[in-house]
N, C-alpha and C positions, 0 to 999 in steps of 0.2 A: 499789754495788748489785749483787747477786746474778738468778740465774736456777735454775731449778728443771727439770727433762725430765724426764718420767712416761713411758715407752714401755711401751704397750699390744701385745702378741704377739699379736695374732689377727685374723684376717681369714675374711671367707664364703668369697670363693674367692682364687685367686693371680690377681695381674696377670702376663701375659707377662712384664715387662719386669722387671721387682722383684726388687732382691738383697736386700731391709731384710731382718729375722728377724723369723720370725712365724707363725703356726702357724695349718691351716685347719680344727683341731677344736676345738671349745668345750670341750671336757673337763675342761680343767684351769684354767678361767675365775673360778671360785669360791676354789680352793685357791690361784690369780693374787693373788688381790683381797687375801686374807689374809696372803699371803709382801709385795707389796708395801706396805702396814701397817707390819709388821715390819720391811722395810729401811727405814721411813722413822723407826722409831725406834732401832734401830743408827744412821742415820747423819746423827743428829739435831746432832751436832757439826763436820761438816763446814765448812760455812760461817761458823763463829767468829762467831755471831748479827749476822752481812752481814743488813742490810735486801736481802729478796728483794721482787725489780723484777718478776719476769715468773714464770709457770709455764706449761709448754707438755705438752699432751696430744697423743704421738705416737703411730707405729707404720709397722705394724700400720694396725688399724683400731676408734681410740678411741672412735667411736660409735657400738660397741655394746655400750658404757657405759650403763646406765641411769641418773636423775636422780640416784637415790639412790647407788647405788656412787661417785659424783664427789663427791658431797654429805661421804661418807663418807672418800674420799681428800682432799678440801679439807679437812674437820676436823681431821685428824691434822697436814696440812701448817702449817695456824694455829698448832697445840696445840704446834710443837715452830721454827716460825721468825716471824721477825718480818717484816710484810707491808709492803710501800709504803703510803699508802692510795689510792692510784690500780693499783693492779698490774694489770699487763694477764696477763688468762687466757683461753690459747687451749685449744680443744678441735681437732682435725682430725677429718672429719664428711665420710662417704662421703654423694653425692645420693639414693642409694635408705634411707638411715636418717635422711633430714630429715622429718616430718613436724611440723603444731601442737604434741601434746601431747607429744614428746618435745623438741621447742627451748622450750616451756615451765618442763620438767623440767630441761634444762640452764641456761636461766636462771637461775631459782632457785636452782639449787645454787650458784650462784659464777658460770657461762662469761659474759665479756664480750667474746670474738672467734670467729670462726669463721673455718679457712681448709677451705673447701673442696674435695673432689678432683675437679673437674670435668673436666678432662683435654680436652673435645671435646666439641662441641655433635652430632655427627652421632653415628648410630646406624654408619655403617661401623669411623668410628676405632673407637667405643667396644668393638663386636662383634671387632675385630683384635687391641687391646688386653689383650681379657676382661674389664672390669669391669664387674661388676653393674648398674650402672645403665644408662637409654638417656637418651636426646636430651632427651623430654619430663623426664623427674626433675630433668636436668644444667640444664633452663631454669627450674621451679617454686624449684630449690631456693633459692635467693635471695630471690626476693619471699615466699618463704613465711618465711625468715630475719627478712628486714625484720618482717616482718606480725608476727613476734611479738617485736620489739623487741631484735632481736641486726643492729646494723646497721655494727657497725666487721667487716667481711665482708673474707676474701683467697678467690681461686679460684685453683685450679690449672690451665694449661694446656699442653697436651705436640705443639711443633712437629716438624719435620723425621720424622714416618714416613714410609716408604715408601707412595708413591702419594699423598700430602698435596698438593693441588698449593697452590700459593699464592694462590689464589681462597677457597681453602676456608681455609687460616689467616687471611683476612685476616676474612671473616667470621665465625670463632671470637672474634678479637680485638674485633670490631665488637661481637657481641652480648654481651660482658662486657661492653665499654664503656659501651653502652645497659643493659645492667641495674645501673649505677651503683656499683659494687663501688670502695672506696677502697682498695683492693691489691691485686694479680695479682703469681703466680708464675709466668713464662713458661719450660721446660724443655726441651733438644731430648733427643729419644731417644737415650737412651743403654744401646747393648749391652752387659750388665755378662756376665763369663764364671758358668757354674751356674744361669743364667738358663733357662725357657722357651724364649722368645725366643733366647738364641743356641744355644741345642740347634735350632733349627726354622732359623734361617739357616745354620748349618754342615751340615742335613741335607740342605738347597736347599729346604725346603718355605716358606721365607720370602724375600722379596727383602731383599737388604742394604739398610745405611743410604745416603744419597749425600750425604756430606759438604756438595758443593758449594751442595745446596740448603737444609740444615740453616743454612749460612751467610747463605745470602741472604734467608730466612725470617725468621732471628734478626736482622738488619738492618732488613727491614720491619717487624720487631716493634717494633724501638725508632723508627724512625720514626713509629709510626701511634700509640704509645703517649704519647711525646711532646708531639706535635698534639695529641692528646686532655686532655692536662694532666697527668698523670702525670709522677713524678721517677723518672727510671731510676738509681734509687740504688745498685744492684749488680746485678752483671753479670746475673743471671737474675729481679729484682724492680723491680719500678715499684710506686710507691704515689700518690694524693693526698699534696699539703703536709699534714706532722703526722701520714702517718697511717702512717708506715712499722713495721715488725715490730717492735717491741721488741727481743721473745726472739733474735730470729736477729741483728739488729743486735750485740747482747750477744757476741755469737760473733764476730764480724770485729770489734770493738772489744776482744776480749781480757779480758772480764770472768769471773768465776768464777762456773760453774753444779754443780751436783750433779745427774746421770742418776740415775734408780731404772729399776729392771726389766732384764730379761734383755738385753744387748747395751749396754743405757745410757751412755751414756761421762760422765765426769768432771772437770774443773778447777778446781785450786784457786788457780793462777797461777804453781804451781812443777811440779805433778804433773800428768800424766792417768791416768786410770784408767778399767780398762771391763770392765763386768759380763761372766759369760759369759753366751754366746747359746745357751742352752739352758735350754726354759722346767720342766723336770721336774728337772733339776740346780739351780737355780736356788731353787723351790720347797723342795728339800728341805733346800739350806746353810741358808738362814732358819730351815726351820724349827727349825733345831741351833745358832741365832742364830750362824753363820756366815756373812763376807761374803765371796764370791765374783768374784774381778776379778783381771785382771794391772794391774799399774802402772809405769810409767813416768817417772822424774825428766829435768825437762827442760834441756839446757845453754843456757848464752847463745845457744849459736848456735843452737840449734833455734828460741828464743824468739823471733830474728832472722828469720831465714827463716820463721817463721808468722805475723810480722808484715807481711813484706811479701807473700806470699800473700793475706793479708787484704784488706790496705789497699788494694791495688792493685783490687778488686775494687769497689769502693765508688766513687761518684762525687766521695765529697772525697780519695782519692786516697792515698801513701804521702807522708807527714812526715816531708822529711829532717832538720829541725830536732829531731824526736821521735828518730829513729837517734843523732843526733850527741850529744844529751843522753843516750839510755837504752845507747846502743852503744858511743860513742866516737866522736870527730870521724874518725878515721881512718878506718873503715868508713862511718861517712856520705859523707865527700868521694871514698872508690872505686866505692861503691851510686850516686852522681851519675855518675861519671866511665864507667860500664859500664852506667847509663840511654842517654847520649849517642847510640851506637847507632838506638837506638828511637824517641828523637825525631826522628835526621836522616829515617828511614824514616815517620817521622807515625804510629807506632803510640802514640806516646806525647807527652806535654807537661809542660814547667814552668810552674808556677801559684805565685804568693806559697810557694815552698820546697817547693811538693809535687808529685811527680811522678804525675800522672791521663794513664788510655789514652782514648787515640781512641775512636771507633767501631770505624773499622779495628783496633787494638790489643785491645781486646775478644774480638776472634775468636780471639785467641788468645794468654791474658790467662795459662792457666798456663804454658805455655811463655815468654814473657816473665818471670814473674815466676821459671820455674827457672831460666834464664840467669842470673838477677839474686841469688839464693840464694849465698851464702858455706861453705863448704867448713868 
């Protein structure tokens, strides 16, 4: 099984925080819609007619998408791959673009997930933030989801800013909870460089991050998440039993997806490859039915080291018996022998051949897993 990424380049306005690519004029929205058509019929061979499992609508900011433009992107993607018949299609859906008759319009076209960017129940985060929406939107947008029959729902939520205190995440987390969503993205902020955000903390007109609290935050999180029934299946997602991400799954499990759109990345299980992120470059290769990307062949070892990247992330953990058959026993029984460490510290455990992090481990799960990376 296959995956699909559609990234959508446009947003109303920029998030402080946001390194994605993406663009805050509509301009070139129209001439978008048309170029990605087109790369979807250039690269209608990619996945060597792979049953595609999932398709994800990113960015950006996919919903302001109308019914019809998805209606329209769904046609082409049938007309050129073969679908599951259960496929799970996610849209990502800012709260100020939820209303009836547009979650309507995405129904019908195809959408049967919605993850939305809720970020924060308060009006302060949201206003710190900049995103469009406030408190009231970030609470309706759900039950009004529900109401019109899109009810496999993720939210997005963004701990550890500055001045968050832990009262106020816990009832962010609470009122997800109560509005009954079977998936939560839990995220700490993170200062990317070319950012807003860290232009305004390097000027002093913003206070830094505090690590310490982003930690203990992200602990409460998965404790309260927990309790509530939720599976903290990797390191930054809880779901309901059954109801975890498909599409994102497909990525830590190492399956081959195809990106379309400007920035989009690609694997086919030997290659990656990734579009440039320039949406008027972009626009004009298509239109010269040129595809536009660097690419990258991958060695054993890279393949190695992204695997345990992965794995390690995920609540069923890194498969030494998976190393030892796809690697060689040799690198499996040194990757055990160089875990060792980790366990004696409790950041880590052996489970039936597979190595799973603590809680404690968690916190600091890439660094673990680059100690653990082969050379």
């Amino acid at each position: 099984m296959a995956g699909i990424y559609i990234h959508i380049p446009f947003c109303k306005q920029a998030c402080n925080y946001c390194n994605f690519h993406f663009s805050t004029s509509l301009a070139m929205k129209n001439d978008f819609t048309v170029a990605l058509l087109k790369e979807l019929d250039l690269r209608s061979d990619y996945l060597l007619n792979e049953p595609v499992e999932t398709i994800y609508f990113g960015g950006g900011t996919p919903s302001l998408l109308t019914g019809g433009e998805i209606a329209t992107i769904l046609q082409r993607i049938y007309s050129h791959f073969k679908l599951a018949p259960d496929a799970e299609i996610t849209l990502e859906a800012n709260p100020d673009d939820i209303h009836p008759e547009r979650l309507n319009q995405w129904r019908q076209a195809g959408i049967n997930r919605l993850s939305i960017g809720v970020q924060s129940f308060f009006n302060e985060d949201l206003l710190w933030m900049n995103r469009a929406h406030d408190e009231y939107q970030a609470l309706s947008a759900v039950p009004d989801a529900q109401a019109a029959g899109l009810e496999n729902i993720s939210i997005d939520l963004i701990y550890g800013l500055p001045g968050m205190t832990d009262e106020r995440w816990q009832i962010n987390m609470r009122k997800a909870i109560g509005l009954q969503v079977p998936h939560l993205s839990c995220y700490a902020l993170t200062v990317e460089p070319k950012t807003a955000l860290y232009e305004k903390i390097k000027a002093g007109k913003m206070q830094e991050v505090v690590p310490e609290n982003q930690a203990r935050q992200f602990l409460q999180g998965i404790l309260c998440l927990e309790e509530a029934g939720y599976e903290h299946y990797e390191i930054s997602n809880f779901a309901r039993p059954g109801k975890r991400s498909r599409h994102n799954s497909g990525y830590w499990q190492s399956k081959k997806y195809l990106g379309l759109g400007p920035s989009a990345h690609s694997f086919d299980g030997k290659t990656r490859q990734w579009n440039i992120a320039n949406n008027s470059r972009y626009i004009q290769s298509i239109a010269n039915h040129e595809l536009c990307f660097e690419i990258e062949t991958l060695k054993t070892v890279d393949l190695l080291n992204e695997y345990i990247m992965t794995s390690l992330r995920t609540m069923e953990g890194l498969d030494l018996l998976h190393i030892t058959r796809a690697f060689g026993p040799a690198r499996g029984n040194l990757l055990e022998k160089n875990a060792a460490h980790f366990i004696a510290e409790d950041q880590m455990k052996k489970e039936d051949e597979k190595l799973v992090l603590t809680s404690k481990g968690k916190l600091f799960a890439d660094g673990i897993a680059g100690a653990l990376f082969f050379d």
